[in-house]
N, CA, C and O of each residue as an XYZ file, in Angstrom:
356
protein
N       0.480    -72.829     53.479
C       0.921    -72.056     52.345
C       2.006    -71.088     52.814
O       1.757    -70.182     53.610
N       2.863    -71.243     52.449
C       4.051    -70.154     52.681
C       3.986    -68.800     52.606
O       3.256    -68.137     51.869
N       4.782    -68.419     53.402
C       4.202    -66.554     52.573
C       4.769    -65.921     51.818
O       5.983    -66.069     51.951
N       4.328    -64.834     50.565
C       4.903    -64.239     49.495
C       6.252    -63.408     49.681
O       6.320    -62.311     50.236
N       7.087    -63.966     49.241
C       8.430    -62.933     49.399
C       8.228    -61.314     48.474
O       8.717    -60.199     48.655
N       7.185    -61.920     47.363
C       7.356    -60.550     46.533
C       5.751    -61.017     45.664
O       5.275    -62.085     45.277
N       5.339    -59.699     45.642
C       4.179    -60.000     44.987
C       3.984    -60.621     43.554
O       3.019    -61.240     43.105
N       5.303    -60.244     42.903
C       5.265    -61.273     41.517
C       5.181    -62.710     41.848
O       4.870    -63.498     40.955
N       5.459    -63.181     43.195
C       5.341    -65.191     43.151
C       3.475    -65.009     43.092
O       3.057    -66.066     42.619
N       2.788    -64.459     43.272
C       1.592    -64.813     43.516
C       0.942    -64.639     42.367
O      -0.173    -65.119     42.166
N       1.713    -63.798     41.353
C       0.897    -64.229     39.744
C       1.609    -64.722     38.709
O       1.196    -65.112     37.617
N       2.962    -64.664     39.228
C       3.757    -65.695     38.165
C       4.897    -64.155     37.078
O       5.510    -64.329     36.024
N       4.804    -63.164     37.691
C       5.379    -61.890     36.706
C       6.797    -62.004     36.869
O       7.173    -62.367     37.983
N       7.509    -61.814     36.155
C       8.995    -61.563     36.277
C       9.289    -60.136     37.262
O       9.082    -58.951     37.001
N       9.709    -60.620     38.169
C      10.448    -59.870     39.208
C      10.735    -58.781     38.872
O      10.133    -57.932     39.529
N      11.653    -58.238     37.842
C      12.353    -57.593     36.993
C      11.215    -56.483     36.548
O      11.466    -55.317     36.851
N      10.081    -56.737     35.908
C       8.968    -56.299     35.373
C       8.286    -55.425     36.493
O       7.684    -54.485     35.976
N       8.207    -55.442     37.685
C       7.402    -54.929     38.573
C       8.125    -53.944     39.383
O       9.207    -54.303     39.848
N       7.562    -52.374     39.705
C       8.151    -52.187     40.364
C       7.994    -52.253     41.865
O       6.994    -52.516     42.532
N       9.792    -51.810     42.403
C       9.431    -52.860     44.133
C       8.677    -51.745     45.298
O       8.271    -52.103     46.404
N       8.596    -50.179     44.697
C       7.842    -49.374     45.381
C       6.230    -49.541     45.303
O       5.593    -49.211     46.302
N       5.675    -49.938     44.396
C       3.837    -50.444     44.220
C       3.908    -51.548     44.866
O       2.948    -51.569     45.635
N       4.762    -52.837     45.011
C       4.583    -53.810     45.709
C       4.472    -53.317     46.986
O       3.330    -53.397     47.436
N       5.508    -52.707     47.900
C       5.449    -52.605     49.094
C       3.692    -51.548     49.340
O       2.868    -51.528     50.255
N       3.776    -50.931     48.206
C       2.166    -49.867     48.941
C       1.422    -50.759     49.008
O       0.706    -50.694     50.007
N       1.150    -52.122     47.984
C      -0.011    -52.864     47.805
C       0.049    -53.890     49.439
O      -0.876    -54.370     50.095
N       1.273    -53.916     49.619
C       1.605    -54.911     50.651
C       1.400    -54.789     52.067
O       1.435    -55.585     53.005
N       1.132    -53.308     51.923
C       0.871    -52.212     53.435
C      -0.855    -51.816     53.465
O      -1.251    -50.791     54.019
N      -1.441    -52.431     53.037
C      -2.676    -52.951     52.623
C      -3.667    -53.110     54.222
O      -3.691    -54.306     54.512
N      -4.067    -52.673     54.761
C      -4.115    -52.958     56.150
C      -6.127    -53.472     56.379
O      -6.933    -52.572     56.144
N      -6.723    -54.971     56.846
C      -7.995    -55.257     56.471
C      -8.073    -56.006     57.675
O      -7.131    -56.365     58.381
N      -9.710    -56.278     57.900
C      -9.945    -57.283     58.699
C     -10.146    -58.843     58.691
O     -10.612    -59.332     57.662
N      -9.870    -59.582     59.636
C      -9.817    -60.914     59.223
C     -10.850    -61.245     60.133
O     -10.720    -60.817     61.280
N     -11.877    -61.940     59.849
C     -13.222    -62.921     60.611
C     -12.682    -64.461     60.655
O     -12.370    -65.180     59.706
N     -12.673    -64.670     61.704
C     -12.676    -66.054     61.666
C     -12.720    -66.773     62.629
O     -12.307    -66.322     63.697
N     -13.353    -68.435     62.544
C     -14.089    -69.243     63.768
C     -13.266    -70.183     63.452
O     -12.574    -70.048     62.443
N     -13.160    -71.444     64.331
C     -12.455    -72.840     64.243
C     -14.030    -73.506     64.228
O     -15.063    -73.279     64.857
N     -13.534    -74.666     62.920
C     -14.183    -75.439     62.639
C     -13.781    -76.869     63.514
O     -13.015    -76.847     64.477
N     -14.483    -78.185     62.964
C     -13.718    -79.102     63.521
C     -12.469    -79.341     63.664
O     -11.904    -79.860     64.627
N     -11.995    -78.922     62.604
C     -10.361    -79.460     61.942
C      -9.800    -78.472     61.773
O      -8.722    -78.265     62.329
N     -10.543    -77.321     60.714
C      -8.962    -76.314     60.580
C      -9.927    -74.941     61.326
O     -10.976    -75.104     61.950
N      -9.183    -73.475     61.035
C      -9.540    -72.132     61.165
C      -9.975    -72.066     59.929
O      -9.433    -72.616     58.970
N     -10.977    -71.386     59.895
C     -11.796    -70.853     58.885
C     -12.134    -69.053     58.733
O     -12.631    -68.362     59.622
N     -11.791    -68.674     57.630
C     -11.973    -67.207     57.804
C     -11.992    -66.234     56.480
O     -11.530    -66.424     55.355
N     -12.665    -65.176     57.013
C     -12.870    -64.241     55.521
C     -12.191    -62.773     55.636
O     -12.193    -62.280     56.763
N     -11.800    -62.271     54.924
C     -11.472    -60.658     54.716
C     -12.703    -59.608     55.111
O     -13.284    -59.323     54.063
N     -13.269    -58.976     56.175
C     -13.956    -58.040     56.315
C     -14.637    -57.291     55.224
O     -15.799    -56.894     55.142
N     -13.568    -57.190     54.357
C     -13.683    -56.123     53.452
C     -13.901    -56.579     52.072
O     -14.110    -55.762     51.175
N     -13.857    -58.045     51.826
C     -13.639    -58.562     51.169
C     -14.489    -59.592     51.339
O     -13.907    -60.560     50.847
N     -15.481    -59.918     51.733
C     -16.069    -61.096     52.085
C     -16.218    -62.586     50.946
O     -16.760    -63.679     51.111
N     -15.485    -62.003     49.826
C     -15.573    -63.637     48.333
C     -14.230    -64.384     48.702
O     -13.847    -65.456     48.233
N     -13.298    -63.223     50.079
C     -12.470    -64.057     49.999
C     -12.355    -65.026     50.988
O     -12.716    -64.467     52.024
N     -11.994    -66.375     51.273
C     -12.144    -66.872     51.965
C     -11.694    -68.490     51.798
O     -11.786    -69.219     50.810
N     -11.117    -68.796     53.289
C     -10.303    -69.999     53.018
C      -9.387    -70.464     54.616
O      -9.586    -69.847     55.662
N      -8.749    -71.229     54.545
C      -8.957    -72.004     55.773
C      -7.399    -72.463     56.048
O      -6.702    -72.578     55.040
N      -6.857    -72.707     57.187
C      -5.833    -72.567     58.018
C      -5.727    -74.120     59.048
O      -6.607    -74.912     59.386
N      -4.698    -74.096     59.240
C      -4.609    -75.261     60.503
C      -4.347    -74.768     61.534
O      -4.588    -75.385     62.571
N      -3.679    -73.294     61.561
C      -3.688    -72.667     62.569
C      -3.897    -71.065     62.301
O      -3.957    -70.588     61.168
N      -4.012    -70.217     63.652
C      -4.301    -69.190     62.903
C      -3.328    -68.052     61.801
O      -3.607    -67.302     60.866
N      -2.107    -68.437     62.528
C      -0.895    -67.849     61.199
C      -1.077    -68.044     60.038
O      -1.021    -67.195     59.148
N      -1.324    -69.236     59.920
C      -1.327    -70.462     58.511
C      -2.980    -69.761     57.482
O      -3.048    -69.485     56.284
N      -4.134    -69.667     58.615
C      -5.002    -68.889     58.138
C      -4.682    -67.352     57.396
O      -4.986    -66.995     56.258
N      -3.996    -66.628     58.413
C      -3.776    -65.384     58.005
C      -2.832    -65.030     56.895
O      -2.672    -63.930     56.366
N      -2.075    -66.476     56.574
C      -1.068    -65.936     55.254
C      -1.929    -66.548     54.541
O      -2.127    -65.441     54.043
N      -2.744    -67.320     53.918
C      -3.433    -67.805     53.412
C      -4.481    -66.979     53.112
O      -5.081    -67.442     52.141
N      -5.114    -65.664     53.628
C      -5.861    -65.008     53.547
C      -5.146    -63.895     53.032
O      -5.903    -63.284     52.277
N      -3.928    -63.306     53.104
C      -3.403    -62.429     52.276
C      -2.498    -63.179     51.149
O      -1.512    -62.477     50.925
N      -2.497    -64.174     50.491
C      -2.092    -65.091     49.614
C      -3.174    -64.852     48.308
O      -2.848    -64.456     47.189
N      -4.316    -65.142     48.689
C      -5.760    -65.098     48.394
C      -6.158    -63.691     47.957
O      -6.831    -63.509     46.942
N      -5.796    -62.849     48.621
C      -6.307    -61.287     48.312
C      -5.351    -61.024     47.387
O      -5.852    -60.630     46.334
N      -3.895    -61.105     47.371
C      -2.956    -60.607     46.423
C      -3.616    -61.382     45.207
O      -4.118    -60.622     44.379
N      -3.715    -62.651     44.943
C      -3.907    -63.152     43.904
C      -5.254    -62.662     43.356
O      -5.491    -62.915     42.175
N      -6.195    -61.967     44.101
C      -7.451    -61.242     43.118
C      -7.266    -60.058     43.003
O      -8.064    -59.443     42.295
N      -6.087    -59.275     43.693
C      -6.086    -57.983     43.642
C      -4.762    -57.758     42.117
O      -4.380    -56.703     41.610
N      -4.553    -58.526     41.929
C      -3.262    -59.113     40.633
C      -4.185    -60.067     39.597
O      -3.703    -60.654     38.629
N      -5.525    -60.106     39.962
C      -5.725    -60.824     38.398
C      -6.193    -59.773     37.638
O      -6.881    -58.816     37.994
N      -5.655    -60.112     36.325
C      -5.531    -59.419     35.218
C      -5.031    -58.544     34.558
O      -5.144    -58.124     33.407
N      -4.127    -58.182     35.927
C      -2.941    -57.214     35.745
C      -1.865    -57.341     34.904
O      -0.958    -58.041     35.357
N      -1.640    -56.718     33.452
C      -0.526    -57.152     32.834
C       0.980    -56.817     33.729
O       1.077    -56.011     34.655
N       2.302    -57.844     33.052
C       3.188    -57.990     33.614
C       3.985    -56.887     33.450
O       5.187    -57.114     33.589
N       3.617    -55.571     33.152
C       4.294    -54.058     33.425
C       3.259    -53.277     33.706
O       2.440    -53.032     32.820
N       3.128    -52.779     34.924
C       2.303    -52.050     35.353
C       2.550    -50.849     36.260
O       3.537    -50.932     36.992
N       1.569    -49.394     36.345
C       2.155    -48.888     37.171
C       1.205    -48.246     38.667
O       0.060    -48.189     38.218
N       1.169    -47.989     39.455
C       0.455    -47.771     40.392
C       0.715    -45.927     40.911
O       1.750    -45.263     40.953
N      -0.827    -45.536     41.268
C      -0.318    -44.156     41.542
C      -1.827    -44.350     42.904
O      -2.920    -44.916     42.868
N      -0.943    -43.388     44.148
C      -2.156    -43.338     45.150
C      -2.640    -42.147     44.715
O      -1.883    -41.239     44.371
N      -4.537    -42.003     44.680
C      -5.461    -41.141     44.425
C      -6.454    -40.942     45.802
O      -6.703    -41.942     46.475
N      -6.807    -40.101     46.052
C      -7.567    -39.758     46.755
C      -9.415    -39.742     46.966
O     -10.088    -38.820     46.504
N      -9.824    -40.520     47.473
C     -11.269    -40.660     47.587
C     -12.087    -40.093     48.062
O     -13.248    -40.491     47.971
């Protein structure tokens, strides 16, 4: 799987629609990756995230594939104008 040039390819939003300062915060996103080799490919999950999960031929191929995967649940349901603000926990 290739990797995302911009977070709108991973839900389909017009480029235009998003802005490119929330992409880069969402993109600086920093998690752990678990993962074992199976017979055939790398296999692996998000630490933090453990529903996510999915598999590689190598381990690069794993690791964009695993942030491919997170953008696309961290973007579902998000309408195509949106805005992002960091809050404190």
């Amino acid at each position: 799987m290739a990797r995302l040039r911009h977070i709108s390819e991973a839900v389909g939003f017009p480029r235009a629609a998003c802005n490119e300062n929330d992409h880069e915060n969402i993109m600086n996103i920093k998690m752990n990756m678990i993962y074992w080799k199976s017979d055939k490919f790398w296999l692996g999950r998000l630490l933090e995230h453990p529903e996510i999960m999915t598999q590689g031929e190598t381990i690069e191929e794993l690791e964009e594939n695993l942030k491919d995967a997170f953008m696309m649940m961290a973007m579902d349901d998000i309408p195509e104008s949106f805005q992002m603000k960091e809050i404190a926990i």
